[in-house]
MARBA-3410 file (N, C-alpha, C, O; in Angstrom, 1 decimal):
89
27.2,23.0,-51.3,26.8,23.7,-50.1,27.9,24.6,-49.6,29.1,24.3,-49.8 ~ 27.5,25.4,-49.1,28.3,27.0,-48.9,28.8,26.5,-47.5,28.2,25.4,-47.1 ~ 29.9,27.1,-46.7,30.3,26.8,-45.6,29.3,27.3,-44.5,29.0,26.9,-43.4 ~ 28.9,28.6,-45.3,28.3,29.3,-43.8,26.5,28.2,-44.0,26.0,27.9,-43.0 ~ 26.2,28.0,-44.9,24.9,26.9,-45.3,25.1,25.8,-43.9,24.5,25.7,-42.8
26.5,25.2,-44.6,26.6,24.4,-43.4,26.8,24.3,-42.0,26.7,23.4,-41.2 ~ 27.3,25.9,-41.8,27.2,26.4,-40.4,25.8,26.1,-39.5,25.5,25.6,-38.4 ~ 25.0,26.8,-40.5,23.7,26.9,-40.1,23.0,25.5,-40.2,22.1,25.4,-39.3 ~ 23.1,24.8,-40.5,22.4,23.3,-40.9,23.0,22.6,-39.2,22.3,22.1,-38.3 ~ 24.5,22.8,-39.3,25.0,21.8,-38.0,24.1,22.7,-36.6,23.5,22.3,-35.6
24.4,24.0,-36.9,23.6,25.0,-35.6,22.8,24.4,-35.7,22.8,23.8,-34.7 ~ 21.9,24.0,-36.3,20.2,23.7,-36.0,19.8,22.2,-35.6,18.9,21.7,-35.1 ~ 21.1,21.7,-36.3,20.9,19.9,-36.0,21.4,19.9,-34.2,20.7,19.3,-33.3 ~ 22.4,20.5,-34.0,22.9,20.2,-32.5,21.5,20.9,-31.6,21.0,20.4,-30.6 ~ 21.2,22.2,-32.2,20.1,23.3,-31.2,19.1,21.7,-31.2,19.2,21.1,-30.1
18.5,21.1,-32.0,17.7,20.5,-32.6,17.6,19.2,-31.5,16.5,18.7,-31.1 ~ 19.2,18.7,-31.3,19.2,17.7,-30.3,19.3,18.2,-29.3,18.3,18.0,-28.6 ~ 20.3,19.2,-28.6,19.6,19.7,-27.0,18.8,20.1,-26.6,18.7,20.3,-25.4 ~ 17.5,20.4,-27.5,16.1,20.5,-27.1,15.7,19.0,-27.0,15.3,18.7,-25.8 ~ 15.8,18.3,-27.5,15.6,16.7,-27.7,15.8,15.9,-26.3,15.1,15.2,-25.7
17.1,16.3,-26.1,18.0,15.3,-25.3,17.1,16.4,-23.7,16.7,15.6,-22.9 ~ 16.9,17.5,-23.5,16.3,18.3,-22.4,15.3,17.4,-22.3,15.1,16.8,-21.3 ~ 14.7,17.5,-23.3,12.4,17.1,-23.0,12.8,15.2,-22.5,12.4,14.6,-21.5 ~ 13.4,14.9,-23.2,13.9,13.2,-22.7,14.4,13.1,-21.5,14.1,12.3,-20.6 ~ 15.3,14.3,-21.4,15.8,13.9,-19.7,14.8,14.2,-18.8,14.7,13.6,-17.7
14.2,15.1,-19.3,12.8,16.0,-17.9,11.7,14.6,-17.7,11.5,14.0,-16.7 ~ 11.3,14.5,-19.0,10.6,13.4,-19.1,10.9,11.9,-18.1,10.0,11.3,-17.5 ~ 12.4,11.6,-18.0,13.4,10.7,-17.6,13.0,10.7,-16.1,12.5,9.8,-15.4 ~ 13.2,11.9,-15.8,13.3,12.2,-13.8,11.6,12.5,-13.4,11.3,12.7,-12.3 ~ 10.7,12.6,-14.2,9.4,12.4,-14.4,8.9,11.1,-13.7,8.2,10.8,-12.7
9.4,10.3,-14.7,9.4,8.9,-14.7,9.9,8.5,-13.0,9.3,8.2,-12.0 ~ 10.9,8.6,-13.2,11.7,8.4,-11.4,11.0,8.7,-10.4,11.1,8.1,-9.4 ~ 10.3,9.7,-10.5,9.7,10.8,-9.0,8.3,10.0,-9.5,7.6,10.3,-8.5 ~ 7.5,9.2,-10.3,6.6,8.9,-10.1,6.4,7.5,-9.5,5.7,7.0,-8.6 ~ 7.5,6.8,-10.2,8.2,5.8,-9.7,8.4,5.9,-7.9,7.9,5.1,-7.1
8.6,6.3,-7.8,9.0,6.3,-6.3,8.0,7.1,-5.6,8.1,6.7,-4.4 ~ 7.1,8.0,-5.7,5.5,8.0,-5.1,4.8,6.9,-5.3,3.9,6.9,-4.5 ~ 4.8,5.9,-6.0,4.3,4.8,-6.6,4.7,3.2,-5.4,4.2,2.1,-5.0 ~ 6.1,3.9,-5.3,6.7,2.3,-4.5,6.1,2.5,-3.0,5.5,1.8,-2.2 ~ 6.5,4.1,-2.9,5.9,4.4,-1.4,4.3,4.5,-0.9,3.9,4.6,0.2
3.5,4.3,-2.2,2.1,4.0,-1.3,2.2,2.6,-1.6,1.9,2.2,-0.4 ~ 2.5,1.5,-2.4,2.7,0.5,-2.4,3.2,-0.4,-1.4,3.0,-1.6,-1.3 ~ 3.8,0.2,-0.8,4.5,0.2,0.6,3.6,0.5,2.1,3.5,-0.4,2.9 ~ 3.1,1.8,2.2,2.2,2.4,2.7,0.7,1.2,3.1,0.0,1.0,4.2 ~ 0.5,0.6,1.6,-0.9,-0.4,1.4,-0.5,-1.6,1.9,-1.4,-2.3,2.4
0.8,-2.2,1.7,1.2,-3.5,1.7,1.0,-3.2,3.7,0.2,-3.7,4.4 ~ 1.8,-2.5,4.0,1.8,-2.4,5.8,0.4,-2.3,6.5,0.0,-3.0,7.4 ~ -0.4,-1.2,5.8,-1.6,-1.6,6.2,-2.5,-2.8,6.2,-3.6,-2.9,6.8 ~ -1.9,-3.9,5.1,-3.0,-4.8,4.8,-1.9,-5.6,6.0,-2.5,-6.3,6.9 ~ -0.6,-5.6,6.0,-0.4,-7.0,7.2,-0.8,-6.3,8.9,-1.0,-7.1,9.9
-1.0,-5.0,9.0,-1.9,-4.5,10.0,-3.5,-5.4,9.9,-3.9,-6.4,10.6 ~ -4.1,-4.9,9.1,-5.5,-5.4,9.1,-5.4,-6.9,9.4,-5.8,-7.5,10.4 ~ -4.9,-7.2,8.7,-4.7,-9.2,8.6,-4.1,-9.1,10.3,-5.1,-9.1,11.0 ~ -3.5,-9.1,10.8,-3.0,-9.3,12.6,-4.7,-8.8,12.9,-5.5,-9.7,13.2 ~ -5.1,-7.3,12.9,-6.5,-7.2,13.3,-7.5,-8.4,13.3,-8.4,-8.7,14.2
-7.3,-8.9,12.5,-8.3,-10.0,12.1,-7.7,-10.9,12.5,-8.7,-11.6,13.0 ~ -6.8,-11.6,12.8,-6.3,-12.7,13.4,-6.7,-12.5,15.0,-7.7,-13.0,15.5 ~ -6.0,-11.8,15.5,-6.7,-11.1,16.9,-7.9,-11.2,17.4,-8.3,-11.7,18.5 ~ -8.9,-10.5,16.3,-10.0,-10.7,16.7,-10.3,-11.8,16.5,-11.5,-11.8,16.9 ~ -10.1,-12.9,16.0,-10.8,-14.2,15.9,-10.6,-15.2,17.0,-11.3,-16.2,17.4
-9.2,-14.5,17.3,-8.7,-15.0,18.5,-9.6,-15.0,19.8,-9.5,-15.9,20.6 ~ -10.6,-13.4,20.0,-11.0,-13.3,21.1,-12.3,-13.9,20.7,-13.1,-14.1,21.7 ~ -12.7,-14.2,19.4,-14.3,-14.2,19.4,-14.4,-15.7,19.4,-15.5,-16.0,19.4 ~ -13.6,-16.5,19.3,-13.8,-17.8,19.9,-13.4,-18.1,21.1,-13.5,-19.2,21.5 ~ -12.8,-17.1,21.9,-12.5,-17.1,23.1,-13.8,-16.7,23.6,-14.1,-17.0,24.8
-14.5,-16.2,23.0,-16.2,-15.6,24.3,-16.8,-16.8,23.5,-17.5,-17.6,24.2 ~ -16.7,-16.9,22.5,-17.8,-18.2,21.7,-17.5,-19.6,22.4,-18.0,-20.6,21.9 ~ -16.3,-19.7,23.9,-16.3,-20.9,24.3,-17.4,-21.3,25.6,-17.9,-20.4,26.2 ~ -17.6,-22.8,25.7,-18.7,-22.5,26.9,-18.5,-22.0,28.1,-19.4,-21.3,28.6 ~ -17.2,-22.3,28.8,-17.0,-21.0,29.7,-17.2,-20.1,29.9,-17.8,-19.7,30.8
-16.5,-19.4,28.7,-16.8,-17.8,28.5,-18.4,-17.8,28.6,-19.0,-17.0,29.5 ~ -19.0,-18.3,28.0,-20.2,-17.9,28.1,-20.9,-17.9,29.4,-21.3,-16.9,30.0 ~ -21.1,-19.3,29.9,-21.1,-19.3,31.4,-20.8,-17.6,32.0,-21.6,-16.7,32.3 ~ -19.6,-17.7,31.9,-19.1,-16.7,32.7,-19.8,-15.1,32.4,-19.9,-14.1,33.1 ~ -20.2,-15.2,31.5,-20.7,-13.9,30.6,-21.8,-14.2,31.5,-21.9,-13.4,32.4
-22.7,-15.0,31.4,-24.2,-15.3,31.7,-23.8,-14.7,33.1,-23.9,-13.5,33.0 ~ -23.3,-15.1,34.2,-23.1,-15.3,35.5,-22.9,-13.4,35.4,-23.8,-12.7,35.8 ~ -21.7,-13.0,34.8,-21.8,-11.3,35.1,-22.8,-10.9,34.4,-22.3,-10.0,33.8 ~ -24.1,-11.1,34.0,-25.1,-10.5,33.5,-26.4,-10.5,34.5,-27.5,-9.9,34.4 ~ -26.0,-11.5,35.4,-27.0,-11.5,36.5,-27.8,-12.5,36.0,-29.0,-12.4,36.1
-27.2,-13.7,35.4,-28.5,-14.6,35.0,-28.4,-15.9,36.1,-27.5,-15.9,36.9 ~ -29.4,-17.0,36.1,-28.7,-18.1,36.7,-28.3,-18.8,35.6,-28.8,-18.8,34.5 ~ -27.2,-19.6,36.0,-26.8,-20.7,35.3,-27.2,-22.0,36.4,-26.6,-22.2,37.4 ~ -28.3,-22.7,35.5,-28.1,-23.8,36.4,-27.4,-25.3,35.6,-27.2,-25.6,34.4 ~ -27.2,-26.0,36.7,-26.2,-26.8,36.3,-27.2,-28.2,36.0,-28.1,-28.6,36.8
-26.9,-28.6,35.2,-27.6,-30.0,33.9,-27.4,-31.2,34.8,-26.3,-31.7,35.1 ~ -28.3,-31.4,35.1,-28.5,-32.8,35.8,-28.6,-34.0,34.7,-29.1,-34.0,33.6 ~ -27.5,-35.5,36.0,-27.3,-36.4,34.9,-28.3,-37.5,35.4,-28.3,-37.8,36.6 ~ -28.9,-38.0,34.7,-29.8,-39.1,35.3,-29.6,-40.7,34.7,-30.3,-41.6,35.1
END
């Protein structure tokens, strides 16, 4: 093999890898920037679900608070009803 042969052979093996090693690294920070759109709705979903979950704790909180018989009473009474009171015999 001729020297200038081999000129050309190493030119094209090195051109050969910094195309290589370019598309790998682009590919690389690809990976990263999806990676991290990925953590941040993950993040985004996880906050909203311990939102909803308090929603729902809350409200269970109030709906056995009207589901008690007081409350009810008291509901009936601002609705203009009578409540009358259960005789004991």
């Amino acid at each position: 093999m001729t020297q200038e042969k081999m000129r050309k052979v190493i030119a094209a093996c090195v051109s050969a890898a910094t195309v290589l090693f370019v598309l790998l690294f682009t590919y690389l920070i690809y990976q990263w920037v999806t990676l991290a759109v990925l953590n941040e709705r993950e993040q985004k979903l996880q906050d909203e679900i311990t939102r909803l979950e308090q929603t729902l704790e809350d409200d269970t909180k109030v709906a056995e608070h009207y589901e008690s018989e007081l409350m009810k009473q008291w509901l009936a009474i601002q609705q203009g009803w009578r409540v009358e009171e259960e005789e004991d015999d």
